[in-house]
N, CA, C and O of each residue as an XYZ file, in Angstrom:
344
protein
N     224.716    138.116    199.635
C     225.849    137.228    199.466
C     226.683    137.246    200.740
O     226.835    138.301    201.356
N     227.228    136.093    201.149
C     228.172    135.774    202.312
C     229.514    136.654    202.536
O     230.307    136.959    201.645
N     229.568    136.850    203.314
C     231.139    137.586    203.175
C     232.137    136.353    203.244
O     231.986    135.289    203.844
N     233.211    136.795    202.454
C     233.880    135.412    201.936
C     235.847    135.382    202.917
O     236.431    136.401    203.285
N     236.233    134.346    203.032
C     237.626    134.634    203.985
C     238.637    135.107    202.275
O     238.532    134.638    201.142
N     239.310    135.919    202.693
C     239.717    137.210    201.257
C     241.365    137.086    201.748
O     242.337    137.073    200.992
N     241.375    136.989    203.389
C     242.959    137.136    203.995
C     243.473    135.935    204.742
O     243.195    135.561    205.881
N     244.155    135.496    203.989
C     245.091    133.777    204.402
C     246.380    134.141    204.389
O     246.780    135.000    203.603
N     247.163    133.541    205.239
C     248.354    132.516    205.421
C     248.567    131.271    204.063
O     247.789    130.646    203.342
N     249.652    131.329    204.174
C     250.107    130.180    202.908
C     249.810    128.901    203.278
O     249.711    127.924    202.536
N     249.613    128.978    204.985
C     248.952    127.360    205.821
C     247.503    126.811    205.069
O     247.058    125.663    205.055
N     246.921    128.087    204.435
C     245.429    127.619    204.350
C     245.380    127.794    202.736
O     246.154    128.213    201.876
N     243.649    127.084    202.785
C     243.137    127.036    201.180
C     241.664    127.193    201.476
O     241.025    126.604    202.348
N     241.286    127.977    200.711
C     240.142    128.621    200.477
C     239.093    128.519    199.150
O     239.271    129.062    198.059
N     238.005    127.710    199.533
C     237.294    127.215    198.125
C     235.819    127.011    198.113
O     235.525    126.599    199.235
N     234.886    127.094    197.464
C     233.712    126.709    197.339
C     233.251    128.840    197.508
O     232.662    129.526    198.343
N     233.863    129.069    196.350
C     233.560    130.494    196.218
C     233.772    131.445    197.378
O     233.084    132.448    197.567
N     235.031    130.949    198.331
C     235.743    131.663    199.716
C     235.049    131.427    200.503
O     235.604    131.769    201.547
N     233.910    130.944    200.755
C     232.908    130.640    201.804
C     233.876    129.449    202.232
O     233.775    129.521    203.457
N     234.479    128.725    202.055
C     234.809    127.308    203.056
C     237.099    127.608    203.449
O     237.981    128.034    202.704
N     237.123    127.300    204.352
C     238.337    127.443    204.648
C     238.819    126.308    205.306
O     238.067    125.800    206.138
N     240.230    125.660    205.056
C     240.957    124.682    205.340
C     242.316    124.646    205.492
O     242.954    124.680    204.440
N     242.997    124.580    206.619
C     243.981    124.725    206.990
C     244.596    123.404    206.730
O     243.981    122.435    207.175
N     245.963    123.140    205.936
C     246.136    122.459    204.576
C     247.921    121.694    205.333
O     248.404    120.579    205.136
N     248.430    122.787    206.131
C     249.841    122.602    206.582
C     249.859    123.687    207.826
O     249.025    124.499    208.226
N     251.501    123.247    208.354
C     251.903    124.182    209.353
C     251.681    123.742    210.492
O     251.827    124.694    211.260
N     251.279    122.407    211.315
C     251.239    121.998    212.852
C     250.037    122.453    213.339
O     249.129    122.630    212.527
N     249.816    122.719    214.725
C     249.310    123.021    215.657
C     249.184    124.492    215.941
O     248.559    124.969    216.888
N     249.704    125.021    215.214
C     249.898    126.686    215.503
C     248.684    127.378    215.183
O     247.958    126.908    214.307
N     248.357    128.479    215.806
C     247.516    129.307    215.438
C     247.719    130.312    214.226
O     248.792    130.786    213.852
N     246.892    130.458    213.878
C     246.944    130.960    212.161
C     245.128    131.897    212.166
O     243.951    131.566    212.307
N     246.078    133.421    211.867
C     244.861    134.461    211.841
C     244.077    134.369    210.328
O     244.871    134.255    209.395
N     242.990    134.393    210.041
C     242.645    134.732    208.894
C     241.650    135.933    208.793
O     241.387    136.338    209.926
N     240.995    136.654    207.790
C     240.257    137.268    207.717
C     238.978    137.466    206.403
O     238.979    136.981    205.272
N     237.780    138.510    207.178
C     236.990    138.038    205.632
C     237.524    139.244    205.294
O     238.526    139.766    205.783
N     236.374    139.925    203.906
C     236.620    141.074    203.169
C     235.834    142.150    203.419
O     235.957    143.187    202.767
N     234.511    141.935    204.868
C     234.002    143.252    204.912
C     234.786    144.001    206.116
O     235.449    143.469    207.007
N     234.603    144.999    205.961
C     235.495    145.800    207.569
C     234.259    146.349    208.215
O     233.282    146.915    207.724
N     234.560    146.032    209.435
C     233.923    146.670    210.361
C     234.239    147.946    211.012
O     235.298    148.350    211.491
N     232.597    148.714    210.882
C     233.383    150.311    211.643
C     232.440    150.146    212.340
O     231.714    149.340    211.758
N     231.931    150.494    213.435
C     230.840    151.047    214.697
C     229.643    150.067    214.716
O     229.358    149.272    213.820
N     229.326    150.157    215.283
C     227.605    149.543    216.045
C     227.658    148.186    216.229
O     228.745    147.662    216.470
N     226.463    147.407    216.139
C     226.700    145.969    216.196
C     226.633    145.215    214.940
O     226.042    145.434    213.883
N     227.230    144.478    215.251
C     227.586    143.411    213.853
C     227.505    141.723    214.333
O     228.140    141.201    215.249
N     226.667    141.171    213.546
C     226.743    139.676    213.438
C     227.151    139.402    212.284
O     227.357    140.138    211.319
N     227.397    136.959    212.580
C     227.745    136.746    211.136
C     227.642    135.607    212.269
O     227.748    135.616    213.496
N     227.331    134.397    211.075
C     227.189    133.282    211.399
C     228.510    132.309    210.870
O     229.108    132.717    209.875
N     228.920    131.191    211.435
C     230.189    130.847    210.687
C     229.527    129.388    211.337
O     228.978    129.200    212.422
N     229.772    128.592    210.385
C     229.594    126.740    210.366
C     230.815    126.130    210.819
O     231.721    126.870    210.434
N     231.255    125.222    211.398
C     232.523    124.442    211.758
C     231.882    123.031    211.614
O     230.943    122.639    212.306
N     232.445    122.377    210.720
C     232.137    121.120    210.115
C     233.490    120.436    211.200
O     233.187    119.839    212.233
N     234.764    120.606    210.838
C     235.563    119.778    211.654
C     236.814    120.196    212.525
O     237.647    120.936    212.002
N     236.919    119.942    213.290
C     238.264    120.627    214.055
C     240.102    119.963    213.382
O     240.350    119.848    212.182
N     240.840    119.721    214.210
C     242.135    119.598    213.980
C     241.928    117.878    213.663
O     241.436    117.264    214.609
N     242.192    117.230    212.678
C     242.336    115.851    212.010
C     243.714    114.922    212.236
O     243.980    113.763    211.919
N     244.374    115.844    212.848
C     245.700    115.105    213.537
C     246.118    114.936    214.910
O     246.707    113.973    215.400
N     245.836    115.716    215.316
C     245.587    115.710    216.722
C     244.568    115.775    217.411
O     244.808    116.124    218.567
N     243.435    115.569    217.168
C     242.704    115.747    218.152
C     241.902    116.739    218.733
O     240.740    116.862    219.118
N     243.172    117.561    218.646
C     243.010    118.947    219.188
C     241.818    119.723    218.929
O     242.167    120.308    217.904
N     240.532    120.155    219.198
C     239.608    120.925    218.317
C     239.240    122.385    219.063
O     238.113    122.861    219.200
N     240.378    122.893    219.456
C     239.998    124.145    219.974
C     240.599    125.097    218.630
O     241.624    124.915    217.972
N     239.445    126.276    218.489
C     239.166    127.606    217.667
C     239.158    128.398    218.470
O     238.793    128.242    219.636
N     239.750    129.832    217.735
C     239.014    131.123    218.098
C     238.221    131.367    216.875
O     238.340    130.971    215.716
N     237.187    132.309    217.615
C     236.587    132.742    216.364
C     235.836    134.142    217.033
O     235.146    134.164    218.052
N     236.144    135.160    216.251
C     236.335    136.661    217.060
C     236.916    137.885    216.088
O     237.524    137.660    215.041
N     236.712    138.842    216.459
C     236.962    140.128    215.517
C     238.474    140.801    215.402
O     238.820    141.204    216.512
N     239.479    141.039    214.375
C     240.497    141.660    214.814
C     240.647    143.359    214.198
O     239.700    143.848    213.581
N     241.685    144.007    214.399
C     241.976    145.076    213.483
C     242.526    144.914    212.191
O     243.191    143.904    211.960
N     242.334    145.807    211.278
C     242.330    145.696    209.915
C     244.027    145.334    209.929
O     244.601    146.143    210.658
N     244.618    144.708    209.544
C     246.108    144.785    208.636
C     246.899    143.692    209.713
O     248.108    143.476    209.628
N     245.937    142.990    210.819
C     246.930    141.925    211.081
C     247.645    141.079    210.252
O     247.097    140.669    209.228
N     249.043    140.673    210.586
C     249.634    139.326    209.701
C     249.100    138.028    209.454
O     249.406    137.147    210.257
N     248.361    137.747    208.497
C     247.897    136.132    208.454
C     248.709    135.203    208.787
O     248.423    134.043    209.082
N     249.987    135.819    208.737
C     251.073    134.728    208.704
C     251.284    134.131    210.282
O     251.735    133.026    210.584
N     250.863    135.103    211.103
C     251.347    134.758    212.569
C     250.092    134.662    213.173
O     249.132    135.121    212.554
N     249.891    134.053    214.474
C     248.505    134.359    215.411
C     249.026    135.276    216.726
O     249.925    136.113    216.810
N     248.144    134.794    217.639
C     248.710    135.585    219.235
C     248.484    137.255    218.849
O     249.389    137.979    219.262
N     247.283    137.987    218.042
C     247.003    138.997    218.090
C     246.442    139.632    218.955
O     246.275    140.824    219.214
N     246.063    138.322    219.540
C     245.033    138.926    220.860
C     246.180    139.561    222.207
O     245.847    140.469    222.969
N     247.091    139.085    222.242
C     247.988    139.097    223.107
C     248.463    140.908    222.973
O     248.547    141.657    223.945
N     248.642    141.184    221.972
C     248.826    142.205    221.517
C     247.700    143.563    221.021
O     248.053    144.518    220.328
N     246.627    143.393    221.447
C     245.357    143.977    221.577
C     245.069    144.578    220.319
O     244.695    145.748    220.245
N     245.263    143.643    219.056
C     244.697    143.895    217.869
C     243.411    142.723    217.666
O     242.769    142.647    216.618
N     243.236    142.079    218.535
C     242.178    141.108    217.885
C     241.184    140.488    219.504
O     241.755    140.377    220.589
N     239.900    140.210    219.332
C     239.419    139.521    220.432
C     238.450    138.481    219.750
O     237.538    138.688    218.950
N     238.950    137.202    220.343
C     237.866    135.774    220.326
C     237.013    135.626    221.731
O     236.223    134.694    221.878
C-alpha cells in the first residue's frame, strides 16, 4: 500500500484514500506537507505523480523533497532553516 499525505495545512484537501492532494486556498505561498512513513537511515525512494501545477497563476513550480519529523504544515521556507531539502 502507498504511503498516504497524513500532515496538511488547513490550505489543503486530501482524498482518494490520502493518495491525492490539493491545495484548495491560501495564494501563491508555499505550504509544507507530509506523508505518514518516517524515515530513519539508508536509501529511500517513492514515486509521486503531478497531474497539475498552480490553476491561477500559472505559476507551476514544486518542491518535492524530504524534511524532519514535526515541521509546521502551516508555514513553508523549511529549507531555509535546515529542517527540510527539495
Amino acid at each position: 500500500m502507498p504511503d498516504t499525505w497524513s500532515q496538511v495545512g488547513k490550505t489543503m484537501e486530501v482524498s482518494d484514500e490520502g493518495t491525492v492532494l490539493t491545495k484548495t486556498s491560501g495564494g501563491d505561498f508555499p505550504i509544507h506537507v507530509a506523508g505518514g512513513e518516517l524515515l530513519s537511515s539508508g536509501v529511500h525512494t517513492w514515486e509521486v505523480v503531478i497531474n497539475s501545477g498552480a490553476g491561477t497563476n500559472g505559476n507551476r513550480d514544486m518542491k518535492v523533497g524530504v524534511g524532519k519529523q514535526g515541521c509546521n504544515v502551516e508555514k513553508g521556507d523549511h529549507h531555509n532553516k535546515g529542517d527540510a531539502w527539495y
